[in-house]
C-alpha positions in Angstrom: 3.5 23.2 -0.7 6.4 25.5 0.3 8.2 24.9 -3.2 4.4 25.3 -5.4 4.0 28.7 -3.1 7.6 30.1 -3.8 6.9 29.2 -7.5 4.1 30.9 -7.7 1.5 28.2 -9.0 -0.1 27.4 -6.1 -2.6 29.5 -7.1 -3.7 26.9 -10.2 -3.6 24.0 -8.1 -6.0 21.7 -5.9 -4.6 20.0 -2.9 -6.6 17.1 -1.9 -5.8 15.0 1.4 -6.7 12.1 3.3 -6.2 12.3 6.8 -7.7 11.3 10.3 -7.6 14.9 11.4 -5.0 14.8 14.6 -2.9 17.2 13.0 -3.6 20.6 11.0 -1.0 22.7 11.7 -1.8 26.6 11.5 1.4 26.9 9.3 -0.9 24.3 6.8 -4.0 26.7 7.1 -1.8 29.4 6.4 -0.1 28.2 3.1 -3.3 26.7 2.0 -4.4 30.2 1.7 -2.1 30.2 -1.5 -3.5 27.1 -3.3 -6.9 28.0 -5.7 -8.5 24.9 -4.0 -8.4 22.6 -1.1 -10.1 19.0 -0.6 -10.2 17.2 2.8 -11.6 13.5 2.6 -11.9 12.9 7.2 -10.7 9.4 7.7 -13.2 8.7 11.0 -15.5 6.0 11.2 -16.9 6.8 14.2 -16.8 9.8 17.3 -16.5 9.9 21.0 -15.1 6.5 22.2 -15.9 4.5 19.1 -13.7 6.3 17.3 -10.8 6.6 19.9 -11.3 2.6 19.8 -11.0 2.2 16.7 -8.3 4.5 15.5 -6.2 4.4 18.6 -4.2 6.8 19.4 -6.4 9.2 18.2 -8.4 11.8 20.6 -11.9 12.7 19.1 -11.8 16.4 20.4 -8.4 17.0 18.6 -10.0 15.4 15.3 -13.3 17.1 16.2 -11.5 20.8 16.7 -9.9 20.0 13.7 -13.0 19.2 11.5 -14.2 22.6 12.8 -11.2 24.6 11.5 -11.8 23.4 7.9 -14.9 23.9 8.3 -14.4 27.4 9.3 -12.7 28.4 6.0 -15.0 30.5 4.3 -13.2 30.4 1.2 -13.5 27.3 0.8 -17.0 26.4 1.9 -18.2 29.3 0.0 -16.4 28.9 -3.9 -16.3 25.1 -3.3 -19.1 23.6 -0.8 -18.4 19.8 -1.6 -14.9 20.0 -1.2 -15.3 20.0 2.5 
């Protein structure tokens, strides 16, 4: 993302990930600020302890937070509703 921002075409392109949600670094939220689109697809088949079984070592309120900071991106959920 670094090399597309410094390039100056992030702005043209969509990111789309697949992730469980442990991790979304604030340097992430910050570069995806650059790119004209973002798509998260949550990896979680379940919440609470279903999910902490099934996806072990994964900790539902880190992956829940997490849900909640994309969702928070008003960019995104305003220009591009299904994309999160």
């Amino acid at each position: 993302m670094e090399k597309c921002i410094e390039l100056d075409v992030a702005k043209d392109m969509i990111i789309e990930y697949n992730t469980n949600m442990t991790a979304l670094p604030p340097r992430v939220l910050k570069m995806w600020e650059e790119f004209k689109q973002i798509r998260v697809g949550a990896s979680i088949d379940g919440y609470g302890d279903v999910l902490e079984y099934q996806r072990w070592p994964i900790k539902w309120k880190q992956a829940k937070k997490n849900l909640e900071k994309v969702s928070l991106i008003k960019k995104y959920n305003k220009e591009y509703p299904s994309s999160i």
